[in-house]
Each structure stands twice: as C-alpha cells, then as structure tokens.
KOLNU-127396 format. One record per atom (N, C-alpha, C): residue in one letter; x, y, z. Coordinates in steps of 0.2 Angstrom, whole numbers, plus 2048, in hexadecimal, padded with zeros to 3 digits. Example, Ala and Ser with C-alpha at 12.3 -4.5 7.8 and 13.67 -1.06 7.14 Angstrom:
A8427E4827/A83E7EA827/A8427F0827/S8407F5823/S8447FB824/S840800827/
This chain:
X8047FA800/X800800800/X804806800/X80380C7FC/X8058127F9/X807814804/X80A818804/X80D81B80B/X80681F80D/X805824808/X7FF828808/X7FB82680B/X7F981F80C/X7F281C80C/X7F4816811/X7F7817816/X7FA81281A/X7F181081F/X7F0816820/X7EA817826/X7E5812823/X7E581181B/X7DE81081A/X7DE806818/X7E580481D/X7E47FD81E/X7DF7FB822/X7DD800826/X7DA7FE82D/X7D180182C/X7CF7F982B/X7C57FC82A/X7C380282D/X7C4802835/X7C2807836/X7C380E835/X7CB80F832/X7CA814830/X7C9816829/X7C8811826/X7C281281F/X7BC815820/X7BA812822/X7B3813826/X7B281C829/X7B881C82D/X7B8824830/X7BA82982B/X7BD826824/X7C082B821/X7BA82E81B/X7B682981C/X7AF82A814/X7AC82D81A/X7AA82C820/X7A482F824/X7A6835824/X7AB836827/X7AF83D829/X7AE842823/X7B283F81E/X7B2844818/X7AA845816/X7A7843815/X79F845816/X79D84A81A/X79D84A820/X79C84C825/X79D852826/X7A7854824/X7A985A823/X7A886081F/X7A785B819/X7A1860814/X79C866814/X799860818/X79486581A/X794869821/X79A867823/X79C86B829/X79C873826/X7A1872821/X7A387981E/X79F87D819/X79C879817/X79387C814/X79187F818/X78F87B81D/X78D882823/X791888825/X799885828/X79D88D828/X79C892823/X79989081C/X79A893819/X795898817/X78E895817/X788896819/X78789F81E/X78989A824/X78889D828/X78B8A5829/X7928A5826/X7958AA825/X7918B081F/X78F8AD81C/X78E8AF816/X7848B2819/X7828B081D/X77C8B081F/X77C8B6823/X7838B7829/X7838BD82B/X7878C282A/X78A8C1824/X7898C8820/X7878CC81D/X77F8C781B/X77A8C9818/X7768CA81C/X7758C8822/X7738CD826/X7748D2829/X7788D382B/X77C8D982D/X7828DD828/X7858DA824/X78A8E0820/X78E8E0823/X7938DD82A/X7978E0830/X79C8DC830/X7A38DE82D/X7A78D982D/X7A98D7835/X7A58DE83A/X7A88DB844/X7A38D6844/X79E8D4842/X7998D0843/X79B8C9840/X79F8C983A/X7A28C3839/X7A58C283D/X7AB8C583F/X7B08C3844/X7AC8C084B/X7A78C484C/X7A38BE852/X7A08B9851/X79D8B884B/X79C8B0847/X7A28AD84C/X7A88AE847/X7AC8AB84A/X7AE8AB84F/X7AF8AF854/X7B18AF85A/X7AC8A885E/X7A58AA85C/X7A18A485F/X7A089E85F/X7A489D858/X7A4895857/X7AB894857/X7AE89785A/X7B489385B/X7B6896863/X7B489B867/X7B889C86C/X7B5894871/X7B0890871/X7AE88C877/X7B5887875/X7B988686E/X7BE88186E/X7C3883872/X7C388A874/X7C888F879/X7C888B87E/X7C388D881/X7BE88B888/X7C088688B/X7BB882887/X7BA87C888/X7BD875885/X7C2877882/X7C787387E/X7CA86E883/X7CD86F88A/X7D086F890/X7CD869893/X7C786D893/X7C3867899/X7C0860893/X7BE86388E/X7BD85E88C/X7C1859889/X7C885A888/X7CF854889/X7CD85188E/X7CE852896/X7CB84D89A/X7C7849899/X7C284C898/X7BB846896/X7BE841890/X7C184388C/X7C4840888/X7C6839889/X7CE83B88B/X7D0836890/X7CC831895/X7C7833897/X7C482D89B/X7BD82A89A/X7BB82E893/X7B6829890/X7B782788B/X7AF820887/X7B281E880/X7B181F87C/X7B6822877/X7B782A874/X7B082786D/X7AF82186B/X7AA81E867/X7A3823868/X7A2822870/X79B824872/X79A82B871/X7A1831873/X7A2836874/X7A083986C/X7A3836867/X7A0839860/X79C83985F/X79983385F/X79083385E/X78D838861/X78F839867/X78B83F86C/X78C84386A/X791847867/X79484E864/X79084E85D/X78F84B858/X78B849852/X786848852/X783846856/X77C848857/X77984E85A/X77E85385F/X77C859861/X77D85C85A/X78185A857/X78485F852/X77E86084A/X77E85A84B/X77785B845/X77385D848/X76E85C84F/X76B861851/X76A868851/X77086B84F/X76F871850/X771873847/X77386E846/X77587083C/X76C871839/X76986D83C/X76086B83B/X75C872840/X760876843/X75A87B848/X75E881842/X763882841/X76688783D/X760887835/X760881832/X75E88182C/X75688182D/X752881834/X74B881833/X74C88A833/X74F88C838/X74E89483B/X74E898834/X75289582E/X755899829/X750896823/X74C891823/X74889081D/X73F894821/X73E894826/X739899829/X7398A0828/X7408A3827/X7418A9827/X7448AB82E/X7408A9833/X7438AB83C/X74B8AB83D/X74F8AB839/X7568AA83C/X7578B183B/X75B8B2841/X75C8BC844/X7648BB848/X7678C1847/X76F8BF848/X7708BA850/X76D8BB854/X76E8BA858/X76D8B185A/X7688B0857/X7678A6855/X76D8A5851/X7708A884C/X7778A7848/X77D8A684E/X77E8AB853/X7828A8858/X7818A385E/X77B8A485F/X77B8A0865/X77C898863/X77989785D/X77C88F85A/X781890857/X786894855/X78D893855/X79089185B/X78F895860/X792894868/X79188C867/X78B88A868/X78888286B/X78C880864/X78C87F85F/X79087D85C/X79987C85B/X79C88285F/X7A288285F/X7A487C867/X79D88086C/X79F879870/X7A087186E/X79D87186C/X79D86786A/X7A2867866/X7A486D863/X7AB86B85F/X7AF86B862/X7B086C867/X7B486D86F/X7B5867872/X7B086386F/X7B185D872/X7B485686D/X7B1857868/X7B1855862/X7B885185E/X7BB85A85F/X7C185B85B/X7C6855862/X7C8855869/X7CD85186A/X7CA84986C/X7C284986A/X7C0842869/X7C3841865/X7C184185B/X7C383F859/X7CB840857/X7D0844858/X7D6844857/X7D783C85A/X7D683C862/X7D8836866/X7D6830863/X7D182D85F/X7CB82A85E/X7D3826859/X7D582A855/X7D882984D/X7DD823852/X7E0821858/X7E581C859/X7DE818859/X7DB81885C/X7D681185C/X7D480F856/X7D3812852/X7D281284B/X7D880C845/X7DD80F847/X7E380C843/X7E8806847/X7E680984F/X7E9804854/X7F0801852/X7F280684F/X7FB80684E/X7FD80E84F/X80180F856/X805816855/X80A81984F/X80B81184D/X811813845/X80C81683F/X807814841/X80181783B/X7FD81F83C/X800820843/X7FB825847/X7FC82C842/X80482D841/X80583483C/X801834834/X7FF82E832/X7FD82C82D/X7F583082E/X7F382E833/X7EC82D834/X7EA836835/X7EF838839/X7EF83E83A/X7EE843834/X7F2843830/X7F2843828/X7ED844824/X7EC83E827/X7E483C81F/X7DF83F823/X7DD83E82B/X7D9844831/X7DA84982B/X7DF84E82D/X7DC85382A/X7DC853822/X7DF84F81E/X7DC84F816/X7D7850819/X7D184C81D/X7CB84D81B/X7C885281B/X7CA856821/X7C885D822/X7CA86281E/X7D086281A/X7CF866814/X7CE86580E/X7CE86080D/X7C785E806/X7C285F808/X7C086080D/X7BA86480F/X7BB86A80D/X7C086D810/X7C087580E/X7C1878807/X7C2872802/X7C08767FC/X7BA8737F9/X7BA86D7FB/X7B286A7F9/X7AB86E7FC/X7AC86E800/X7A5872805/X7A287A804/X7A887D801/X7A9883800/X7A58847FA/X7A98817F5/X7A68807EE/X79F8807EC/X79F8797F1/X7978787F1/X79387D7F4/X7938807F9/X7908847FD/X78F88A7F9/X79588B7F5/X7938937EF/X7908917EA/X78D88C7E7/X78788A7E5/X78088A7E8/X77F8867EB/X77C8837F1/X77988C7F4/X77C8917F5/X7788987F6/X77689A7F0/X77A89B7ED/X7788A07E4/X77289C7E4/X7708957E3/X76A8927E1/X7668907E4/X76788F7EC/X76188C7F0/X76188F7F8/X7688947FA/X767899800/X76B894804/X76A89980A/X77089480F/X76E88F814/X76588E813/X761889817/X762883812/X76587F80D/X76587C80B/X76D87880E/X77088080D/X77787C810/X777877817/X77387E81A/X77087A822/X76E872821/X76A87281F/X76786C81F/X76B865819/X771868817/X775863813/X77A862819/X77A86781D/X780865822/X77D85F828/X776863829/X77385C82D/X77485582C/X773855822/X77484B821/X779849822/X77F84F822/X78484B820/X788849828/X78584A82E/X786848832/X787841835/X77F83F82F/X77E837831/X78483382B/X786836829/X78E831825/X79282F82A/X79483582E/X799831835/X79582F838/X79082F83C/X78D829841/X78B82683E/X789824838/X78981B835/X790817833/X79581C834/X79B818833/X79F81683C/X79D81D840/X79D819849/X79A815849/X795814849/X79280E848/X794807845/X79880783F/X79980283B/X7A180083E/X7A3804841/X7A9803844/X7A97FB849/X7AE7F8848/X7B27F384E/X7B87F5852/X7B77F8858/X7BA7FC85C/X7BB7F7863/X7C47F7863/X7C67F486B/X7C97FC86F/X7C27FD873/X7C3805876/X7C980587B/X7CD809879/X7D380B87D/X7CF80C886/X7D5808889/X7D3808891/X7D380E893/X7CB811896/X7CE81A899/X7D281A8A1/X7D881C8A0/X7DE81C8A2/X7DF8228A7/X7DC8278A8/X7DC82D8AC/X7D682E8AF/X7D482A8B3/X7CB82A8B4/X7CA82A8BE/X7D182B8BF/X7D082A8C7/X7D182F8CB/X7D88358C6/X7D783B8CA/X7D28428C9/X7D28468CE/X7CA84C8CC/X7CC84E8C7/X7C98508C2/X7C98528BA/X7CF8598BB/X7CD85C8C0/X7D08628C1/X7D98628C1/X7DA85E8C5/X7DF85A8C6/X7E38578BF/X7E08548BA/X7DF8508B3/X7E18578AF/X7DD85D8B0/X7DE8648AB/X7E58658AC/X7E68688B3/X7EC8688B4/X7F38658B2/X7F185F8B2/X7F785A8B1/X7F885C8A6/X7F285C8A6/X7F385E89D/X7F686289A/X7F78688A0/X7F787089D/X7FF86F89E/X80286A8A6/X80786B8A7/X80A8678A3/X8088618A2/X80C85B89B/X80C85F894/X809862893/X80886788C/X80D86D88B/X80E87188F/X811876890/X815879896/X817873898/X81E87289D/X82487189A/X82386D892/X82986988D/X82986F889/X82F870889/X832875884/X82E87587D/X83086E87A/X82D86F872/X82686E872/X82186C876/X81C86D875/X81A872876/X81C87587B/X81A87E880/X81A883878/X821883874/X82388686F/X81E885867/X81C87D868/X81987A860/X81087E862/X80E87D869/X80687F86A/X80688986A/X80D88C86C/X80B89386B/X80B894864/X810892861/X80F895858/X80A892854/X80888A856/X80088A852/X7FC890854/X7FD89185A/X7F589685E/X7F789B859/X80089D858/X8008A5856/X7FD8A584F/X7FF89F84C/X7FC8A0845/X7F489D843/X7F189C848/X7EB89A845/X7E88A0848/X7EA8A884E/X7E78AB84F/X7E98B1849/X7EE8B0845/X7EE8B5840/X7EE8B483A/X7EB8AB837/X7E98AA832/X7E28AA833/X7DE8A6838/X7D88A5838/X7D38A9836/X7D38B0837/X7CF8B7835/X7CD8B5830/X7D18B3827/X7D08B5822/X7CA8B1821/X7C88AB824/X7C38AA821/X7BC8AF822/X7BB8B1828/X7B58B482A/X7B68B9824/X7BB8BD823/X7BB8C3820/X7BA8C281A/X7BA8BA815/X7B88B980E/X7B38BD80B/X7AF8BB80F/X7A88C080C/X7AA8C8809/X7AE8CC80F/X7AB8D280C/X7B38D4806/X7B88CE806/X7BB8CB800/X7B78CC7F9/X7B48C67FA/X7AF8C27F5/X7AA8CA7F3/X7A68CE7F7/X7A28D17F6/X7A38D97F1/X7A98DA7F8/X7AC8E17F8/X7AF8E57F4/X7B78E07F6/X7BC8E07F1/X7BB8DC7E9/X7B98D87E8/X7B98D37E1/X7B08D57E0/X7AD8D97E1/X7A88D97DF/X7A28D47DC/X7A48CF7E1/X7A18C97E0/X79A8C57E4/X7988BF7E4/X7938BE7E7/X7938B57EC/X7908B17EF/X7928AC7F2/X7968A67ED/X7978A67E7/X79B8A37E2/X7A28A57E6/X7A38AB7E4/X7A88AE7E5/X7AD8AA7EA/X7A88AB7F1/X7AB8AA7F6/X7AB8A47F9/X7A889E7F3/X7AA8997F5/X7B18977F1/X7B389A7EB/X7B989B7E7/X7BF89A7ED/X7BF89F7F1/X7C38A47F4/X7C589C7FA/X7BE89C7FC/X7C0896801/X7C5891800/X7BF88D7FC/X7C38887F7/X7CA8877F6/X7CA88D7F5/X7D48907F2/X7D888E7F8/X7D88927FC/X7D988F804/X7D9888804/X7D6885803/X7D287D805/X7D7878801/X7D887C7FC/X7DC8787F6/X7E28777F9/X7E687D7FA/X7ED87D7FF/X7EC87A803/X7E7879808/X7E887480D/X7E986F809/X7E586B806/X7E2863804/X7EA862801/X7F08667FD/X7F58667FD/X7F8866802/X7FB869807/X7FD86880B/X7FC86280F/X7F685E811/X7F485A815/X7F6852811/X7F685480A/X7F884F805/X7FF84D806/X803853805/X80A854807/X80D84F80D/X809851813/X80B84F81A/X808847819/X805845815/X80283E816/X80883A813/X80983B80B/X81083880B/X81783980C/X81983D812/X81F83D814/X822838819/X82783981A/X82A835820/X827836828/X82483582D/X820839830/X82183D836/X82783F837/X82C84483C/X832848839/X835844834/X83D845832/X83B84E82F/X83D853831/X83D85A830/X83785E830/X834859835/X82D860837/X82D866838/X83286783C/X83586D841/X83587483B/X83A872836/X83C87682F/X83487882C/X83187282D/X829871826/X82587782A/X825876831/X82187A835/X82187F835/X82A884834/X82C888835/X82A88C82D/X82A889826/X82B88B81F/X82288B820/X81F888822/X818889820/X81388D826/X81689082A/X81589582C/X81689C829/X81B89D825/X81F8A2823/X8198A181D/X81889C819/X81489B814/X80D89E815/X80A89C81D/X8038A081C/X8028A581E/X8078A9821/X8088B1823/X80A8B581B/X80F8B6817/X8108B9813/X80A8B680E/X8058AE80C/X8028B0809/X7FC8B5809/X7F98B4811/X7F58B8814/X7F78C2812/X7FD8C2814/X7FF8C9811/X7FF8CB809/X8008C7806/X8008C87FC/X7F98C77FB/X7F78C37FE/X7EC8C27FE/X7E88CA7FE/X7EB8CC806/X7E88D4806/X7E98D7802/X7EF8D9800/X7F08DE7F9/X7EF8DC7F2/X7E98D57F2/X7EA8D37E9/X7E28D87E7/X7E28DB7E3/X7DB8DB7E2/X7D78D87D7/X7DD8D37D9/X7DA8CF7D4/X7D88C77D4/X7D28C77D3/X7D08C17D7/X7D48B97D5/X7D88B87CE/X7D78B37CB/X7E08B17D0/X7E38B87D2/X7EA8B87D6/X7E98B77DD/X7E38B77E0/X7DF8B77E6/X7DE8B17E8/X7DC8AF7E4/X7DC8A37E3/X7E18A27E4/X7E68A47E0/X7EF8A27E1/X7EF8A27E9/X7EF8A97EB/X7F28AC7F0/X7F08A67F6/X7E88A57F7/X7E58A17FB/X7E889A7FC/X7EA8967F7/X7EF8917F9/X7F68927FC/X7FA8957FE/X7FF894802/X7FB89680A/X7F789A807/X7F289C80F/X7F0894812/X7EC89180E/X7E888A811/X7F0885811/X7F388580E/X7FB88280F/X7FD883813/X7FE889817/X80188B81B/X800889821/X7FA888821/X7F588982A/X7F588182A/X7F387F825/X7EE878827/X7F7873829/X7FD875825/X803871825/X80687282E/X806879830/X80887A836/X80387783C/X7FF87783C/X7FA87583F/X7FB86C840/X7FA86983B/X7FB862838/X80085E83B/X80686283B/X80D86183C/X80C861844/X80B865845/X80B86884D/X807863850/X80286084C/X7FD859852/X801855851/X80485284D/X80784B84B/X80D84D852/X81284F84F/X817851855/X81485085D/X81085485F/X809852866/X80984D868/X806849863/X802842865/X806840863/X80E83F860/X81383885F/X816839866/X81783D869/X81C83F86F/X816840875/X80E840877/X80C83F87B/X80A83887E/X80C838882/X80A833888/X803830887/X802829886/X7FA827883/X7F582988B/X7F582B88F/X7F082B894/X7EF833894/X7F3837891/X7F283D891/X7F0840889/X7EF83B885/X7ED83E87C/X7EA84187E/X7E2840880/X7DC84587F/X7DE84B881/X7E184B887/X7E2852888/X7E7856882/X7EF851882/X7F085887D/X7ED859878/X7E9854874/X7E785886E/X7E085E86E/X7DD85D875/X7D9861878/X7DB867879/X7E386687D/X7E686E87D/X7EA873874/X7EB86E86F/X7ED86B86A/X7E7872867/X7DF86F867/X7DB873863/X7DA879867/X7DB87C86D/X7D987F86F/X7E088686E/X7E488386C/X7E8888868/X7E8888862/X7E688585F/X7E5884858/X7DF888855/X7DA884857/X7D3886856/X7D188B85B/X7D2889860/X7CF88F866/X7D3895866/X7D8895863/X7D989D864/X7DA8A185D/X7D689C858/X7D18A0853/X7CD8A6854/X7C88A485A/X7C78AC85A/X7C88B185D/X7CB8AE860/X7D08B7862/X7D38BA85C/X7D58B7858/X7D78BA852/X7CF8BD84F/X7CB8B984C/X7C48BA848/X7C18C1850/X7C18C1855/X7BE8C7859/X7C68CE856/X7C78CC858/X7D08D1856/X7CD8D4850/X7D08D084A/X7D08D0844/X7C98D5840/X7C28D0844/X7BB8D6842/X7BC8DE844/X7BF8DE84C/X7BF8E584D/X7C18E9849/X7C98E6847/X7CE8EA844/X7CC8ED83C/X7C78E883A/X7C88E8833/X7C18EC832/X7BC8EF836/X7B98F2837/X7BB8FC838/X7C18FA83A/X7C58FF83A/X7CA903834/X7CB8FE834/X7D28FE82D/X7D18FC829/X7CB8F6827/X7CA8F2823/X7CD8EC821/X7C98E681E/X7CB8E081D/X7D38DF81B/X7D48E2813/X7DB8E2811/X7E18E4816/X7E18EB819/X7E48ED81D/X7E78E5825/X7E08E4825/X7E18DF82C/X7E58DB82A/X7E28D5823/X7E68CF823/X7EC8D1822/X7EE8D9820/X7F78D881F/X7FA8DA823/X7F78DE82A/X7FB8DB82E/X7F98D5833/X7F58D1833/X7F58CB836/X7FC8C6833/X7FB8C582A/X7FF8C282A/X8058C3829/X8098CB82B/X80F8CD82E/X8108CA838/X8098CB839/X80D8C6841/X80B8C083F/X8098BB83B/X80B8B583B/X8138B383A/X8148B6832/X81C8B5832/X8218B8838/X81D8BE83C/X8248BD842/X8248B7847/X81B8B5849/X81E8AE84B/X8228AA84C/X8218A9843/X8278A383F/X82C8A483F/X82F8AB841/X8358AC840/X8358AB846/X8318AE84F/X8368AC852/X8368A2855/X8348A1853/X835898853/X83A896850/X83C89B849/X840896846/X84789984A/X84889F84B/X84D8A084F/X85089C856/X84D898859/X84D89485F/X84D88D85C/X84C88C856/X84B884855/X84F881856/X856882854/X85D87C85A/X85B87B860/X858880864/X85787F86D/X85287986C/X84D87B867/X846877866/X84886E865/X84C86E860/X84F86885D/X852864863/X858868867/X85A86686C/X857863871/X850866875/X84C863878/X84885D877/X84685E873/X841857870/X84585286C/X84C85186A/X85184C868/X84F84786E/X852847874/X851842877/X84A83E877/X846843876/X83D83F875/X83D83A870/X84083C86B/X83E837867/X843834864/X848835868/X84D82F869/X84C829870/X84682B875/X843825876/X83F823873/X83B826870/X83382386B/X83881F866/X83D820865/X84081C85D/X83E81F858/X83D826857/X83A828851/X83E82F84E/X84382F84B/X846834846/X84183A844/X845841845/X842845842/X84484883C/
C-alpha cells in the first residue's frame, strides 16, 4: 500500500474517513452560509468577527475541561453525543431561516451552542484516530488523512455552498448540513472498536486539568510548538470571516464569489495535508513548521493588497497551506511525544490554541477592520504572523536540543 494511504488498512478508519468527509462538507456549507447570512443581515464586518468569536471562543473555554472527560470516557459514545447535538442545531438553524424568524441574535446563540460541542468533539475525535488504526506507527498517518478530510471540505463545502445560495438561499445549506451528519453516525455505528481503558478516572477532574496544562506547557518544545499555532491561527484566522466583504466590496461580487475565495484557501490546505500524508512522519517538522508559517503570513499580506480577483485565488493557497501545514505538524509532534493517559488532554489543550484562539483574532480583527478596513487589517495581521515565525525560527537549535532526547526514547527520527 502507497505510504499516503497507510491509515486506510484499518476498516475502521475507512469507515471514519467516508463518514467524516461527508459530514465536514456540510459542516462548511453552513460556515459558509452562516457567514454570508449575517452579512446580509447586517452589512458589519464587527458583526462577522462576532460570528466568529461565538463559534469558536467555547473551544477557548471549554477545550480544557473537555480533554478530561476525554480521557475518561468512551470516546465511541462521546461522538455520537456531540453529532447528534450537532445536527440538532444544523435542523433549528435551517427551520428559523426557511420561516423567515431568523434575527442576528438566533445566528449567535447557535454558533456559541455549536462552538461548544466542538469543544468537545474536536479532542474526542483527534484521540478516537489511535483506536481507530490501533498502531502508533500509523498514528502520524491518520493524523494526515484527519485533516485531508477537513480540508477537502474546505474547498468542497465552500463551492457547493456558493451555489447552494445563488439558487436556493442559506436554509437549504442548513438543512444539507443536517443530513450530512447522519454519514458519521452510521459509520460510529458500523465501527468494531476495542475501547481504550479510561486511564485518568480516579483523580478530581480539577486536579486531571492541572496536570494537562502542566504536562503541555511545562516541556519546552511543546510550551513553544502550542504558542506559535495560537500566534498563527489568531492572525490567520480573521480572513475567513472577512471574505464576504472581500467577495462583495472589493471584487464586486456575489456568494459565488465568495465561495471561490474560500475554496482557494481549501485547496492549499488539501495540498498541504496531502504533502504531510506522504512524508516521512517527524524527519524536519521543525523547518516545515517554521517555512509554512512564513507562508501564511506574507500570503495573507499580498492577499490584502491584490485587487484582482483571478491573483486573489493564487494568493489564497499559500494562506490555506500555510495554516492547515503548521497546525498539522504541530498535532502530530503532540500526540507522538504525549504520554497515552494524558492524549485527550493535550489535543484538547492542542485546539484550544489552535482553534480557540481563533477568535480573539475574528473579535480583534472585526474591530479593527471596522476602523481601517478589511485590506488594511489582513496586512497587518499577516506582518505579525511572519514575526511569530521568525521568532521560533530563531530559537530552533534550543527547540531541537530539548526534544532530541524525546524522541530518541520514542525511537523516532526527526
């Protein structure tokens, strides 16, 4: 079997990789919806950035505690429960908006409820991927193909979703994102699973937080690898909210437009995650991390100042390359040098830099671009991306030097 495709020996992560990628689809049909529903509401690009803020700050929050629970239940049943809250509220969004009744304020309150179950969601299934392949030599693989799924959603979902408005409004997207939920719960279902023992279940949960925050960001190169996702996910992330008045403002366009825009992004990633699947799976992270940081900051800077849209496409793949390859890299490294009684937690604390401090950027981001304006913001957001990158890359020896001995106990070459 091709390297690329080691993960998909293993039934069940067949199974998780066709339900998932379903699933994510219309995940991002609704982000995309959604966004585009309250700009049309409102006209406010600070109102986007609260979109945002809402559905991603409970992964701030709540990211922490729900590692815990992670670790001490079985993560099988924890999906289901988060997939079926989750169509729930994919189906209360699509009734409000096919009646007419949907008012900004219903728009965030089911982003919040929504960003929380992603809160839980995101460090089930990260942990879920060992039970699934039940080889840690396969684990970096699995991680890989994880996120291929997730951004072939970001170009696939996007696409479809700038149809899917131009011809049939955003309550159709709602209600596509609802079915697509029951694709992963019938392949949960269809799974044969030997549930990992929950291993952390006898001290007080508080106690369990603690020990994750300390096992996380006690160790040098994890301390190091969790600041610079946050730094670059809080100074990449903005551009999506801000597409719209992209798509509308500047490029004179309509939700086509701005499913183009996304897409383009989506593409660089599905590149990027392609890349990371057939490699070696540690040998020169450190470098990859550091280059494809630098890649989404300066492209987020040439993006601001394009105002040609077909150069804009361009520009948007080194953006989606850049984010989704640092991020990617950063889990793998995590979860090969975590301690197995402690996974849930760090990839809990893992999202909650990644994804949770998303919207600090998106509430930041809105302010500012309210003030200055969209172009002006993404270019300086993504001038402090690149300095991020640059200061990590300047301590990388220290960085190297620390974590050598880790993974010369693991047996694993970087």
């Amino acid at each position: 079997m091709h390297p690329i495709l080691r993960g998909f020996q293993h039934r069940n992560f067949r199974l998780f990789f066709i339900g998932q990628s379903l699933t994510m689809i219309g995940t991002w049909m609704q982000y995309i919806a959604i966004s585009w529903l309250m700009y049309r509401l409102t006209g406010s690009a600070f109102m986007l950035g609260i979109t945002g803020f809402a559905l991603q700050i409970p992964i701030l929050l709540v990211s922490p505690f729900a590692g815990v629970w992670v670790d001490r239940y079985n993560r099988r049943k924890l999906l289901l429960l988060t997939q079926t809250l989750a169509l729930a509220q994919a189906l209360a969004l699509a009734a409000l908006t096919f009646s007419g009744l949907i008012q900004v304020w219903h728009i965030l309150a089911i982003s919040l409820f929504l960003g929380t179950v992603n809160a839980f969601a995101n460090p089930t299934r990260g942990t879920f991927l060992l039970e699934m392949v039940e080889s840690k030599e396969n684990l970096p693989n699995a991680i890989a193909l994880n996120s291929l799924i997730m951004n072939s959603a970001r170009f696939v979902g996007p696409s479809i979703a700038g149809g899917v408005l131009a011809f049939a409004g955003e309550a159709w997207c709602f209600l596509l994102n609802a079915l697509s939920y029951l694709a992963l719960m019938l392949a949960l279902w269809m799974m044969r699973i030997r549930p990992a023992a929950a291993q952390s279940g006898h001290a007080h949960w508080f106690e369990e937080l603690k020990q994750g925050f300390r096992y996380a960001f006690g160790f040098l190169p994890s301390r190091r690898l969790l600041l610079l996702v946050a730094a670059v996910s809080i100074t990449t992330s903005p551009y999506q909210y801000m597409m719209p008045i992209f798509a509308g403002e500047v490029f004179g366009g309509d939700s086509r437009t701005l499913g183009l825009l996304i897409s383009g992004a989506g593409l660089g990633a599905f590149a990027g995650t392609a890349y990371l699947a057939g490699r070696a799976p540690l040998r020169g992270l450190s470098r990859i991390i550091i280059a494809a940081s630098f890649s989404a900051g300066l492209g987020l800077m040439l993006f601001s100042q394009s105002r040609l849209l077909w150069l804009s496409l361009i520009l948007m793949l080194p953006i989606g390359f850049g984010l989704i390859v640092t991020a990617t890299s950063t889990n793998t490294i995590l979860q090969t040098i975590a301690d197995e009684d402690k996974r849930g937690r760090i990839v809990a604390i893992y999202g909650m830099c990644f994804l949770g401090a998303a919207p600090i950027g998106n509430f930041v981001a809105g302010s500012v671009a309210s003030r200055i304006g969209a172009p002006s913001t993404l270019l300086v957001f993504g001038a402090l991306c690149c300095l991020a990158a640059l200061a990590f890359a300047l301590r990388r020896e220290e960085w190297r030097a620390a974590i050598r001995p880790v993974y010369r106990r693991l047996g694993v070459t970087k």
